[in-house]
PyMOL CGO cylinders between C-alpha atoms (Angstrom):
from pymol import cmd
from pymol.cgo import CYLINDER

trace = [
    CYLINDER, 47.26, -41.64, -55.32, 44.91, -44.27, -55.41, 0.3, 1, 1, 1, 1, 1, 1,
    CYLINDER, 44.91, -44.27, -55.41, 45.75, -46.01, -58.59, 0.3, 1, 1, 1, 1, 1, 1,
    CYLINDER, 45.75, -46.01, -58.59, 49.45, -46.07, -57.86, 0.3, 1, 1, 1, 1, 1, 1,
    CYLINDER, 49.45, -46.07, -57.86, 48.99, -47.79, -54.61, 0.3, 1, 1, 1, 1, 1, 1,
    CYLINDER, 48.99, -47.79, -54.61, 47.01, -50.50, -56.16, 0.3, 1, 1, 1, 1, 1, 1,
    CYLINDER, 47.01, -50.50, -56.16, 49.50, -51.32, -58.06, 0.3, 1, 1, 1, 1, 1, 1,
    CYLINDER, 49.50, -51.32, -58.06, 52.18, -51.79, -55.41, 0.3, 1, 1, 1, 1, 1, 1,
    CYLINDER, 52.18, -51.79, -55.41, 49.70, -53.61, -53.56, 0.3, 1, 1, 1, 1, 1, 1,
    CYLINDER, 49.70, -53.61, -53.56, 49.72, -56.22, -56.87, 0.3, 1, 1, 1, 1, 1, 1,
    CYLINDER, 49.72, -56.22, -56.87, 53.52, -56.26, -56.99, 0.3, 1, 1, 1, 1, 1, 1,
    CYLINDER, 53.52, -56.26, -56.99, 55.71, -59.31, -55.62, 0.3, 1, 1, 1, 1, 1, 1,
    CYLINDER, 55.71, -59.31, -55.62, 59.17, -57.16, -55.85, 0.3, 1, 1, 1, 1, 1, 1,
    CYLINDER, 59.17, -57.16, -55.85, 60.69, -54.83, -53.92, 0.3, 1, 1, 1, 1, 1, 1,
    CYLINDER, 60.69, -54.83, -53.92, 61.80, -52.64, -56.64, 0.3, 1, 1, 1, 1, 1, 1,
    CYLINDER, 61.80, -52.64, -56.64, 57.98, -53.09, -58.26, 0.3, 1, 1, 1, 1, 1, 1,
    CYLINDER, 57.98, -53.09, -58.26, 56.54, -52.22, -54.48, 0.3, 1, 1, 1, 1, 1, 1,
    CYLINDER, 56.54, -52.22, -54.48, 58.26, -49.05, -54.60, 0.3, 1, 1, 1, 1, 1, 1,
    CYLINDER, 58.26, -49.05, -54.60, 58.27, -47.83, -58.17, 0.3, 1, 1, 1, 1, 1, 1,
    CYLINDER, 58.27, -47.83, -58.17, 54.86, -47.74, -58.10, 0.3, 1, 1, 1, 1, 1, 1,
    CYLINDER, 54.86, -47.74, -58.10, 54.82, -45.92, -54.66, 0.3, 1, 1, 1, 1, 1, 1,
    CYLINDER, 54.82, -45.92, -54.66, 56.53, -43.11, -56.75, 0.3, 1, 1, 1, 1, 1, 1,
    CYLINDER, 56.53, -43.11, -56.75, 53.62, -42.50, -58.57, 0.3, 1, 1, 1, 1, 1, 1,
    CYLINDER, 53.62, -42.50, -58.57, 51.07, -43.04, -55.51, 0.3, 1, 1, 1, 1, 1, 1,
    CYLINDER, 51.07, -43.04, -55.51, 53.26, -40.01, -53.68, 0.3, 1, 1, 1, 1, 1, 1,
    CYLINDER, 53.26, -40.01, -53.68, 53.33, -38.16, -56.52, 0.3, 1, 1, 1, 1, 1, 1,
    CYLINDER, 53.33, -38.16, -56.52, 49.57, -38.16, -56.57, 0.3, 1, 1, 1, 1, 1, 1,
    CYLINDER, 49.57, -38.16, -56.57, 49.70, -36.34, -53.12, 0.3, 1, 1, 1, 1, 1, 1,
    CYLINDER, 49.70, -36.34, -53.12, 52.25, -33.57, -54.86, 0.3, 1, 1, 1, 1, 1, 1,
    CYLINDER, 52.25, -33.57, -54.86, 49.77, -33.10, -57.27, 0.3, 1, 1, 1, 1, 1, 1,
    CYLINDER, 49.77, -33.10, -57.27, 46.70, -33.00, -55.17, 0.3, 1, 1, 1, 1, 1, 1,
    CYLINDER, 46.70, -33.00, -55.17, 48.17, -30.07, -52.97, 0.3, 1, 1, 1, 1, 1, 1,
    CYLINDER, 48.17, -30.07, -52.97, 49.22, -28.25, -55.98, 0.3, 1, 1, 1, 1, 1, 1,
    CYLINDER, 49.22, -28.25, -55.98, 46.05, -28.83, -57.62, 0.3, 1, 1, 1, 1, 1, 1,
    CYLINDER, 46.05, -28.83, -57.62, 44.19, -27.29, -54.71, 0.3, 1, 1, 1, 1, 1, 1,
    CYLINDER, 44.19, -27.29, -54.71, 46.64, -24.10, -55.20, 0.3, 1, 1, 1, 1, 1, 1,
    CYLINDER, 46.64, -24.10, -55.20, 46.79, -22.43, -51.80, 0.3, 1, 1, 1, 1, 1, 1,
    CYLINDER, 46.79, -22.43, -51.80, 49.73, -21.16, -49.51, 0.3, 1, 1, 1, 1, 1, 1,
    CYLINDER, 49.73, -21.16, -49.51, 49.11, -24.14, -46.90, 0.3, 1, 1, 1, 1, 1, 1,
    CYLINDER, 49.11, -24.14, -46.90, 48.44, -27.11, -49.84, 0.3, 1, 1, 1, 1, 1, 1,
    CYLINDER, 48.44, -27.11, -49.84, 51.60, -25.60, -51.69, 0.3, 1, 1, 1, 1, 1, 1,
    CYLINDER, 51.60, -25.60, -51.69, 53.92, -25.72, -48.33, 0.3, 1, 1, 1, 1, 1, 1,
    CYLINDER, 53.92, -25.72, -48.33, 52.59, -29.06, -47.63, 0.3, 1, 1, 1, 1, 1, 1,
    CYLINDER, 52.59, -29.06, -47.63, 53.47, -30.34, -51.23, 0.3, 1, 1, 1, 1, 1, 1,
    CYLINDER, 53.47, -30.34, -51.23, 57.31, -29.07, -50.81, 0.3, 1, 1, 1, 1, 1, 1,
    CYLINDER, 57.31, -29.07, -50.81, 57.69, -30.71, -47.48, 0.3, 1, 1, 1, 1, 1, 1,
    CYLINDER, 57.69, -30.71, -47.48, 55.87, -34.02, -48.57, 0.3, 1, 1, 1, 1, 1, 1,
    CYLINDER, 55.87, -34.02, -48.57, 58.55, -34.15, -51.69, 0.3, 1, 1, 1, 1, 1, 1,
    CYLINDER, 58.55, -34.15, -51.69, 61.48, -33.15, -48.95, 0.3, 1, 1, 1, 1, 1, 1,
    CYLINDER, 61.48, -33.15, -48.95, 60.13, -36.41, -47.44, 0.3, 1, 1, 1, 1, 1, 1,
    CYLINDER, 60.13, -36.41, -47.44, 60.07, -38.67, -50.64, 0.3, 1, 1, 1, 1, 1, 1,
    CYLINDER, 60.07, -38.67, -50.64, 63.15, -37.84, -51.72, 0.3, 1, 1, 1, 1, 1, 1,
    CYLINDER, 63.15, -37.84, -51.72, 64.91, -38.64, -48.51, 0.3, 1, 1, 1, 1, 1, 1,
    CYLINDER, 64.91, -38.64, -48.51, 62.70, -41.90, -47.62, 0.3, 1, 1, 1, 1, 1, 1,
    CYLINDER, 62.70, -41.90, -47.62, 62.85, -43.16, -50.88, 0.3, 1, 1, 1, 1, 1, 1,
    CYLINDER, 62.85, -43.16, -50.88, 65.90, -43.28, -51.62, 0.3, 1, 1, 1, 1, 1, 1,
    CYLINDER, 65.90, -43.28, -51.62, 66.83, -45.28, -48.64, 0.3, 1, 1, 1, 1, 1, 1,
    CYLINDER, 66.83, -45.28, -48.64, 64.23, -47.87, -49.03, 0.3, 1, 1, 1, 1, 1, 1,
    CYLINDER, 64.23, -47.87, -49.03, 66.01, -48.47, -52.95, 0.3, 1, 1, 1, 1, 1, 1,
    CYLINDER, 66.01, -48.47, -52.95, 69.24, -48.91, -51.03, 0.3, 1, 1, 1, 1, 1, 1,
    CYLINDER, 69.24, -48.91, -51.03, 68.19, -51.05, -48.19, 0.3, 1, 1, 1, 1, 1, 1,
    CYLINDER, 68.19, -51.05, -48.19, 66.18, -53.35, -50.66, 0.3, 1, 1, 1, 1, 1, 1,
    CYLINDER, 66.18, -53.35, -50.66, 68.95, -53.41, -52.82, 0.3, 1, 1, 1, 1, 1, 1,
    CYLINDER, 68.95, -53.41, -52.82, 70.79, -54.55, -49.99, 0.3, 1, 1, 1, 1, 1, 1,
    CYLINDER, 70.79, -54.55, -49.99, 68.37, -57.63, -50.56, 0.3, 1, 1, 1, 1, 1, 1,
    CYLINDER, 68.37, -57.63, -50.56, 68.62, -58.58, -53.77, 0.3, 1, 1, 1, 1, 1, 1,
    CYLINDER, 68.62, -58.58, -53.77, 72.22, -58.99, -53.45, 0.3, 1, 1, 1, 1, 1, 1,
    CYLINDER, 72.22, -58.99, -53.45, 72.09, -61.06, -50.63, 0.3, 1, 1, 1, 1, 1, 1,
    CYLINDER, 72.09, -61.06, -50.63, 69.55, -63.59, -52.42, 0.3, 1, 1, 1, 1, 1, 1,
    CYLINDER, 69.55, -63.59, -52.42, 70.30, -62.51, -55.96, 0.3, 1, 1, 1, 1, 1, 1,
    CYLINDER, 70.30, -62.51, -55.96, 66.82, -61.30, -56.68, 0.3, 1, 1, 1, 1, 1, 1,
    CYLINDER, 66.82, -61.30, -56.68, 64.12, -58.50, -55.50, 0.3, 1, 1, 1, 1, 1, 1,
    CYLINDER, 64.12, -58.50, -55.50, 61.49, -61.10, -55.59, 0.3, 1, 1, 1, 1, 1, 1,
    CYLINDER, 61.49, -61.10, -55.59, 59.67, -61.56, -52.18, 0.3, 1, 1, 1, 1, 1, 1,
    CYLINDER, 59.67, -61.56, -52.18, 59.10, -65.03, -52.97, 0.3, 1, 1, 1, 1, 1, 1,
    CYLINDER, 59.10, -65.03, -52.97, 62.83, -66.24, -52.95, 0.3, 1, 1, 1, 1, 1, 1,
    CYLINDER, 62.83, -66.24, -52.95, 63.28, -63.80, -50.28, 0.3, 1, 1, 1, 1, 1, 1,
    CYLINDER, 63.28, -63.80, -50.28, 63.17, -63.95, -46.40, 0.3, 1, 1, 1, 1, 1, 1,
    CYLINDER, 63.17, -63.95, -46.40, 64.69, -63.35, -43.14, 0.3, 1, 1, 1, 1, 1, 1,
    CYLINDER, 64.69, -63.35, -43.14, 67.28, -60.48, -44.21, 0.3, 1, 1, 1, 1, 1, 1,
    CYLINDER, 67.28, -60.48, -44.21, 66.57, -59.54, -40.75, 0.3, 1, 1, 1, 1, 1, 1,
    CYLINDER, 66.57, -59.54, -40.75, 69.32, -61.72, -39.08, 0.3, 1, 1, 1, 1, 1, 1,
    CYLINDER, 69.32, -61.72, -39.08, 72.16, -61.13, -41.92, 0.3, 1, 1, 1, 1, 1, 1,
    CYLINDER, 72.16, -61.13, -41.92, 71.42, -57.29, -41.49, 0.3, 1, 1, 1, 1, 1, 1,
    CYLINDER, 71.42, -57.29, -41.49, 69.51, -56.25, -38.66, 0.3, 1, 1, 1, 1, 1, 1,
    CYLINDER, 69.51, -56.25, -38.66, 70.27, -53.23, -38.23, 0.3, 1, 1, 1, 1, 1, 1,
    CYLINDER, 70.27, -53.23, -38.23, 69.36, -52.46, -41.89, 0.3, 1, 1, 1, 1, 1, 1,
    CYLINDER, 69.36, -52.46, -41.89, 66.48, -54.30, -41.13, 0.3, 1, 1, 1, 1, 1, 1,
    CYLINDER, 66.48, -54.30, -41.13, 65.39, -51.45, -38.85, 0.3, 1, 1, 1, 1, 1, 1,
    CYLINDER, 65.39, -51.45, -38.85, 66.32, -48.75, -40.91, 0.3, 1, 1, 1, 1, 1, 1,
    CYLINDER, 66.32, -48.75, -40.91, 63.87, -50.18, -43.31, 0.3, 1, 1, 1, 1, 1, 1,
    CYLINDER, 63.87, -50.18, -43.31, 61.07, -50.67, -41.22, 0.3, 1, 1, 1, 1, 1, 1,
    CYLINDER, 61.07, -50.67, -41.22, 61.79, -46.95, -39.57, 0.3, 1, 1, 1, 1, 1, 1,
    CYLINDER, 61.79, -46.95, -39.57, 61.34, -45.37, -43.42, 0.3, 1, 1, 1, 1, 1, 1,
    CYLINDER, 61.34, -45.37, -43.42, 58.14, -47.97, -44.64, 0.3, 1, 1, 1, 1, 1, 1,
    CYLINDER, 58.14, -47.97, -44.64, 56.73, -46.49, -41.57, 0.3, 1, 1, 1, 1, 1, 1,
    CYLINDER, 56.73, -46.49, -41.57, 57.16, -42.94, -42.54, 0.3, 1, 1, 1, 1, 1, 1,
    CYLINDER, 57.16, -42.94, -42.54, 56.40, -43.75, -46.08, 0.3, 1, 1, 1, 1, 1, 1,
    CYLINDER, 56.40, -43.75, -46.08, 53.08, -44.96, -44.75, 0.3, 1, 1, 1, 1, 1, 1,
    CYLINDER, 53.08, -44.96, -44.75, 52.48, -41.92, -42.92, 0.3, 1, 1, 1, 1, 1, 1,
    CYLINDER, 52.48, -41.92, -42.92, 52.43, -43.18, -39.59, 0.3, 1, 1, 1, 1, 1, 1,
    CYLINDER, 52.43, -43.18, -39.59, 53.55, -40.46, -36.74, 0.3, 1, 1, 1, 1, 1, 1,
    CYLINDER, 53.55, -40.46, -36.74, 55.80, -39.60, -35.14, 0.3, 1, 1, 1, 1, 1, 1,
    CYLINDER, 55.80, -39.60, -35.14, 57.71, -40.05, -38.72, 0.3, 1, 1, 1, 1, 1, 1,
    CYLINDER, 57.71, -40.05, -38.72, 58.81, -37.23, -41.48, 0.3, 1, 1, 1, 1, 1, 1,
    CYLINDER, 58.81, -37.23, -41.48, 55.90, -38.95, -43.66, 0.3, 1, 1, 1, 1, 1, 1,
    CYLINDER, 55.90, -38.95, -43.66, 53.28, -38.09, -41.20, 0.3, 1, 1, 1, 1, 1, 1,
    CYLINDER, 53.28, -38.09, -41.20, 53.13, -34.77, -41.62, 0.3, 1, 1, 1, 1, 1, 1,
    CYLINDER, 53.13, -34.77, -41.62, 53.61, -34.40, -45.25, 0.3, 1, 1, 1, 1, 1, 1,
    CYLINDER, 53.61, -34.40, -45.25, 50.67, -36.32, -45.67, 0.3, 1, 1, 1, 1, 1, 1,
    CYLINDER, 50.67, -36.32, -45.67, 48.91, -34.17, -42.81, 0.3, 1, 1, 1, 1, 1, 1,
    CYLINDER, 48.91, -34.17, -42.81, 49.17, -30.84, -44.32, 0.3, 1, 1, 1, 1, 1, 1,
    CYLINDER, 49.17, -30.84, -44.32, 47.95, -31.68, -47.53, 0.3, 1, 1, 1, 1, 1, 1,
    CYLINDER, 47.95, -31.68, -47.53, 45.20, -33.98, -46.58, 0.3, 1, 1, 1, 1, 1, 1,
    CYLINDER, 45.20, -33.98, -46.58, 44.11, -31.28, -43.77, 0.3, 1, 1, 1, 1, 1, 1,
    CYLINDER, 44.11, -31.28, -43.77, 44.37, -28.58, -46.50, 0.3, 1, 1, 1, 1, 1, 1,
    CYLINDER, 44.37, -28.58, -46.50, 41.84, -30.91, -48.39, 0.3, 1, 1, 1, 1, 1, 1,
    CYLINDER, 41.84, -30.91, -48.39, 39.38, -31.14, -45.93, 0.3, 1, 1, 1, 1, 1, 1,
    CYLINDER, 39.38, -31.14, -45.93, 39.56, -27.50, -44.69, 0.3, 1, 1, 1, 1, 1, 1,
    CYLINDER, 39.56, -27.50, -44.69, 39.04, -26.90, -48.66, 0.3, 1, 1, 1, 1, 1, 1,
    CYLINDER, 39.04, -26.90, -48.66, 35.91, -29.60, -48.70, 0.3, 1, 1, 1, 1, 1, 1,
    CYLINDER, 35.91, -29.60, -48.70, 37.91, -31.93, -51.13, 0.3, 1, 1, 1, 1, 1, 1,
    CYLINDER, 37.91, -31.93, -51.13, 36.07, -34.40, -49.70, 0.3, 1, 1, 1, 1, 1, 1,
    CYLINDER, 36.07, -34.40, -49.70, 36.38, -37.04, -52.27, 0.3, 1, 1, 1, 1, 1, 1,
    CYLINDER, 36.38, -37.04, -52.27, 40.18, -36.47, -52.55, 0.3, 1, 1, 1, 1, 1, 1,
    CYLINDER, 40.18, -36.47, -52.55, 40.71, -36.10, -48.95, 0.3, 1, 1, 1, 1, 1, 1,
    CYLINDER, 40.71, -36.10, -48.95, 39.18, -39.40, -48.66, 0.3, 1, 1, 1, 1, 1, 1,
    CYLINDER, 39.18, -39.40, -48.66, 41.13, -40.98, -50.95, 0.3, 1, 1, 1, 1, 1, 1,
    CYLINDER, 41.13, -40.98, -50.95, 44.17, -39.77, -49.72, 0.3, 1, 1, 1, 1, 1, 1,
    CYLINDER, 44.17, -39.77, -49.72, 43.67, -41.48, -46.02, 0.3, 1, 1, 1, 1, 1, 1,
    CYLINDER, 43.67, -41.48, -46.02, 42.68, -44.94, -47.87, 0.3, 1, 1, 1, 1, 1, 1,
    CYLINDER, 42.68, -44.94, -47.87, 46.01, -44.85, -49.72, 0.3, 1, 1, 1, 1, 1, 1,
    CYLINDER, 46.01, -44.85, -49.72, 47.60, -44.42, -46.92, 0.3, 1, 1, 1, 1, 1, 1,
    CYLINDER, 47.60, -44.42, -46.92, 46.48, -47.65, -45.42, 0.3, 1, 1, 1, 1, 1, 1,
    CYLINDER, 46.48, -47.65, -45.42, 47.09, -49.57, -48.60, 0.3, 1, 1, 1, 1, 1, 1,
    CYLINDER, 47.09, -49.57, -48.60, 50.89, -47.84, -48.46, 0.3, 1, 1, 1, 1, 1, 1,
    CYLINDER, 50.89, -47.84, -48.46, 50.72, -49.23, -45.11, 0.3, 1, 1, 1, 1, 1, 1,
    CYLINDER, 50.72, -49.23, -45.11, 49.62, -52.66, -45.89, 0.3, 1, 1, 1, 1, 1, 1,
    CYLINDER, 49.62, -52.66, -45.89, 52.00, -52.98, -49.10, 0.3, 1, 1, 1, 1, 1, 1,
    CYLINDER, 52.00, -52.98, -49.10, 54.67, -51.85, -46.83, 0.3, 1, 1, 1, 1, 1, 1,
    CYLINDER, 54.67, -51.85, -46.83, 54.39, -54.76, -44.04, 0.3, 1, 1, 1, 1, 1, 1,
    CYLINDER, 54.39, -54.76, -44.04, 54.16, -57.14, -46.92, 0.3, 1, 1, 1, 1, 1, 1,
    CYLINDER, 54.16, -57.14, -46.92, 57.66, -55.95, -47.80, 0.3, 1, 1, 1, 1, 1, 1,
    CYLINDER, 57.66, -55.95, -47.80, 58.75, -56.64, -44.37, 0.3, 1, 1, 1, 1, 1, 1,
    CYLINDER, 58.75, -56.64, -44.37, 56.95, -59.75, -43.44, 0.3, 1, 1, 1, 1, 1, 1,
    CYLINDER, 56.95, -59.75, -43.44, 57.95, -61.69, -46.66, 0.3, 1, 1, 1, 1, 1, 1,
    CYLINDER, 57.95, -61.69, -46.66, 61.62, -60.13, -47.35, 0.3, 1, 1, 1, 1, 1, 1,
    CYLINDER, 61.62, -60.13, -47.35, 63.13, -59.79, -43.76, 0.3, 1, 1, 1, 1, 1, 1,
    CYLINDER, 63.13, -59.79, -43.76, 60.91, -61.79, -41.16, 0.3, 1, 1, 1, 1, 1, 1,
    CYLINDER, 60.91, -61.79, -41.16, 60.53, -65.70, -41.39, 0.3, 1, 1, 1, 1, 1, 1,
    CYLINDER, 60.53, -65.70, -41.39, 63.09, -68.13, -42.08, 0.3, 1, 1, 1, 1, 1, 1,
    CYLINDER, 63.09, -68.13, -42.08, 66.34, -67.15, -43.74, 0.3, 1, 1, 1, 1, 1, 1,
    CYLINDER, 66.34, -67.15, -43.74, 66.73, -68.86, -46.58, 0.3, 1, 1, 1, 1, 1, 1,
    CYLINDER, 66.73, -68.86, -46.58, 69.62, -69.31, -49.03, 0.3, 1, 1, 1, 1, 1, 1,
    CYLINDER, 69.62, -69.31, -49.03, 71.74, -66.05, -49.28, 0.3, 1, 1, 1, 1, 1, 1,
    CYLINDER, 71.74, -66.05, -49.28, 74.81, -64.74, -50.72, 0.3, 1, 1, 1, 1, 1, 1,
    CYLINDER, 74.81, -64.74, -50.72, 77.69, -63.05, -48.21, 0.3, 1, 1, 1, 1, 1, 1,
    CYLINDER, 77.69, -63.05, -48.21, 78.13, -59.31, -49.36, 0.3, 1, 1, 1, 1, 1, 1,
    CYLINDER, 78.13, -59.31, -49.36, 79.24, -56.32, -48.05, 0.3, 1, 1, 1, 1, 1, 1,
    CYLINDER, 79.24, -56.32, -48.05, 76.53, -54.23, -46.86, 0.3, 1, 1, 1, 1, 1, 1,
    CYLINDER, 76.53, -54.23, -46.86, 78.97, -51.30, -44.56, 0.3, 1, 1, 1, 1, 1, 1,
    CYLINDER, 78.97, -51.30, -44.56, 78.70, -48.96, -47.78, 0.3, 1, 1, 1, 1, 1, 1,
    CYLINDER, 78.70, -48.96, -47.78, 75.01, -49.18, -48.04, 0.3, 1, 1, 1, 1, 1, 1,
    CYLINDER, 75.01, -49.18, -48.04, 73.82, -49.43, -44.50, 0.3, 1, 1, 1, 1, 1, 1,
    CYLINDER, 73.82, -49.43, -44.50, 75.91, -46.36, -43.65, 0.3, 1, 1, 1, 1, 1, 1,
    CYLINDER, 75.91, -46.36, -43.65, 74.69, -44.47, -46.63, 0.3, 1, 1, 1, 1, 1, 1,
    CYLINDER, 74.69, -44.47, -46.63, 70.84, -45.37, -45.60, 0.3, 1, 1, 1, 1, 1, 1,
    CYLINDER, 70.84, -45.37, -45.60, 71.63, -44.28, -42.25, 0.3, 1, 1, 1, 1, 1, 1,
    CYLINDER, 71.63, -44.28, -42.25, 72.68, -40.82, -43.63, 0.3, 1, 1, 1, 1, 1, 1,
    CYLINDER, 72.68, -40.82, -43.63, 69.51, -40.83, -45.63, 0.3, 1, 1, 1, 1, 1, 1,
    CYLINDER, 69.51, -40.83, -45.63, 66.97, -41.88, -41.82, 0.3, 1, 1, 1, 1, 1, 1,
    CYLINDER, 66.97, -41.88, -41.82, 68.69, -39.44, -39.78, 0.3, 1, 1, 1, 1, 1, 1,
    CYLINDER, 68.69, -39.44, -39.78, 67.72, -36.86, -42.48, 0.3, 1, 1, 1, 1, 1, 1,
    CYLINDER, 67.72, -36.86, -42.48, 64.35, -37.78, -42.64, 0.3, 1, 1, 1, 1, 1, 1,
    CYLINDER, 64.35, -37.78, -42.64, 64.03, -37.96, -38.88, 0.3, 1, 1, 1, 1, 1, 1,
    CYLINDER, 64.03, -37.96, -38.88, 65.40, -34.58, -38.42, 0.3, 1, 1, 1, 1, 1, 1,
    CYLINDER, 65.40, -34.58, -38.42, 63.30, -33.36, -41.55, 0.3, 1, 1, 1, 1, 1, 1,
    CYLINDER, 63.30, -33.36, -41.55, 60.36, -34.43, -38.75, 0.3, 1, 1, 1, 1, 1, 1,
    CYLINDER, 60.36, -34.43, -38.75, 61.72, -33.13, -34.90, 0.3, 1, 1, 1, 1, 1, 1,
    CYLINDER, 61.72, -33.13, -34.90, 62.44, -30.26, -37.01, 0.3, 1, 1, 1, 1, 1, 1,
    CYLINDER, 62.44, -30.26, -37.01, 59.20, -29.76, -38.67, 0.3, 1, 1, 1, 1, 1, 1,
    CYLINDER, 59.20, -29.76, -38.67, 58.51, -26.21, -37.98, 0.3, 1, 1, 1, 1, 1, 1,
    CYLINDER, 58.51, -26.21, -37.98, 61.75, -24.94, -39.40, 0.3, 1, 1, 1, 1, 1, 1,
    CYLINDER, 61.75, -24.94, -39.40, 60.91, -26.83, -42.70, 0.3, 1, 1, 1, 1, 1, 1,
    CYLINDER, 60.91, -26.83, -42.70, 57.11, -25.88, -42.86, 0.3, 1, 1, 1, 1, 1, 1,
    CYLINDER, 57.11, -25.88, -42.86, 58.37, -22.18, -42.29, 0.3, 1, 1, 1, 1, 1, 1,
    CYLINDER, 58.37, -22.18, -42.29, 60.48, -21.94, -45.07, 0.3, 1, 1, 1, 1, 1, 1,
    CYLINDER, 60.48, -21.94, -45.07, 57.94, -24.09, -47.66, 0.3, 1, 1, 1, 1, 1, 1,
    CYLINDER, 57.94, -24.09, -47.66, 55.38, -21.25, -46.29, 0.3, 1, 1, 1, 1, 1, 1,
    CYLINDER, 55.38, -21.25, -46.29, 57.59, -18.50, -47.08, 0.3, 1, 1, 1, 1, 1, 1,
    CYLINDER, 57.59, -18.50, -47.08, 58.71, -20.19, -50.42, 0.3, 1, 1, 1, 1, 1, 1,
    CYLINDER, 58.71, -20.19, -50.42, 54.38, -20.54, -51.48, 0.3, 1, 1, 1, 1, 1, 1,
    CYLINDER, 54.38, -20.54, -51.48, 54.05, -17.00, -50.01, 0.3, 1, 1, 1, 1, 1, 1,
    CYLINDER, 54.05, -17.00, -50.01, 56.59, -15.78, -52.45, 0.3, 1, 1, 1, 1, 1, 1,
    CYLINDER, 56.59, -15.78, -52.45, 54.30, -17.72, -55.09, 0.3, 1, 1, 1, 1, 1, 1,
    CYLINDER, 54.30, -17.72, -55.09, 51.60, -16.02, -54.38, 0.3, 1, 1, 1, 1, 1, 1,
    CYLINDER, 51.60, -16.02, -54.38, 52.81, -12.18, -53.72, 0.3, 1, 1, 1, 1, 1, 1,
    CYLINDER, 52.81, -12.18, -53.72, 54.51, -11.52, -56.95, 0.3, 1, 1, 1, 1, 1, 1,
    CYLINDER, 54.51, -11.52, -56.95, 55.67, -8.36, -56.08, 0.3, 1, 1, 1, 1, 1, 1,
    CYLINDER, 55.67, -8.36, -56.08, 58.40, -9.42, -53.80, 0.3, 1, 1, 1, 1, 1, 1,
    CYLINDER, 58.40, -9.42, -53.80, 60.06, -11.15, -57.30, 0.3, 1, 1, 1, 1, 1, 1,
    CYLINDER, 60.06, -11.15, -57.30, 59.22, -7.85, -59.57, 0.3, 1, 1, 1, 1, 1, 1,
    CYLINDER, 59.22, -7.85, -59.57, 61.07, -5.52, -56.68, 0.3, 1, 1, 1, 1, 1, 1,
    CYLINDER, 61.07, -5.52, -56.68, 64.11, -7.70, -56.88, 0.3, 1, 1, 1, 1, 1, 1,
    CYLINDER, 64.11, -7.70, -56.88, 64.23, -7.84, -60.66, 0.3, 1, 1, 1, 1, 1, 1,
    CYLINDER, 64.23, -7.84, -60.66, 63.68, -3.69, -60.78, 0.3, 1, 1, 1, 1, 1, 1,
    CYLINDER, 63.68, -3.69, -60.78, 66.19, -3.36, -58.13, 0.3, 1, 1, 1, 1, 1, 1,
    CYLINDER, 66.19, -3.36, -58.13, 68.82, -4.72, -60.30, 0.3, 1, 1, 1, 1, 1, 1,
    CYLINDER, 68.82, -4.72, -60.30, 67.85, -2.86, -63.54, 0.3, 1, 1, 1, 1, 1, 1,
    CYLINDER, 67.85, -2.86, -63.54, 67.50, 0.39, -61.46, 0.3, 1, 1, 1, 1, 1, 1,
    CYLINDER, 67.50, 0.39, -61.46, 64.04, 0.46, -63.22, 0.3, 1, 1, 1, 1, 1, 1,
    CYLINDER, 64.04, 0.46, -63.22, 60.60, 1.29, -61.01, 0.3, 1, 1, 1, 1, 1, 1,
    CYLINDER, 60.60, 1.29, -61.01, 57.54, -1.04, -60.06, 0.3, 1, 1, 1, 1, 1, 1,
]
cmd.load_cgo(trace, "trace")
């Protein structure tokens, strides 16, 4: 968790920002399946629900950048804001939730587990959790103040319909993945349940060889 997010923190590129915030989520994944319980293990499948959907966006959005100013680099970047502003909210929508901040998809992923931690006196890991998220948080904003806010400066005309409408798919998933957060924490509880009770998976196996428990 921790070491990832230092190094997005250190990057100047969008795609470096976020390739290293693969292996800073990641770290959560593997901190609620480390701690191996039915909560930690429903909290791990929702968080990687999350990633997958956020994620992706942000790689389209910010590619969406580097063709406008033919590189990912924040420092030939800036105001991509007022050539695509409605991208530009997209984007800041899905850094958000990335970050964790409520009332977003990424909120709650990073809830369950880091609750989970706490009510299973992780302490240290608990801990570190919350601090990546603020460094997430902080990488994030750097991202949005350096590549879309400030003066525009020399940029390439390209169409952006295809990309915009295929990040908007991508938000409107994650935002129902949040309003609809019970239905999806259900069904990753049912799915560690299953984990955990084994006998549910050796009934349906003897129920198809006609063989007993």
């Amino acid at each position: 968790m921790l070491l990832g997010v230092m190094g997005a923190v250190g990057k100047q590129s969008i795609k470096g920002i976020l390739s290293y915030h693969i292996l800073s989520q990641t770290g959560y994944m593997i901190f609620g399946l480390a701690m191996f319980t039915p909560k930690a293990i429903a909290g791990g499948i929702y968080f990687a629900l999350h990633n997958i959907l956020v994620k992706s966006s942000l790689y389209l959005l910010g590619g969406i950048g580097q063709q406008c100013f033919g590189s990912d680099s924040l420092k030939k970047m800036g105001g991509l804001w007022q050539l695509i502003p409605f991208g530009g909210f997209l984007f800041f929508i899905q850094a958000m939730s990335l970050a964790g901040i409520p009332p977003l998809s990424g909120f709650w992923g990073k809830y369950l587990i880091i609750a989970e931690g706490a009510r299973s006196e992780y302490w240290a890991l608990t801990a570190i959790g919350i601090v990546t998220s603020l460094f997430t948080f902080f990488s994030m904003i750097k991202i949005w103040t350096l590549a879309f806010m400030g003066p525009l400066k020399a940029a390439h005309s390209v169409k952006t319909k295809g990309l915009i409408s295929s990040s908007l798919i991508l938000v409107i998933t994650s935002l129902l993945l949040f309003f609809c957060a019970e239905f999806f924490i259900e069904a990753g509880s049912k799915a560690s349940e299953q984990l955990f009770d084994q006998s549910l998976y050796r009934e349906a196996v003897y129920a198809q060889t006609g063989k007993g428990v």
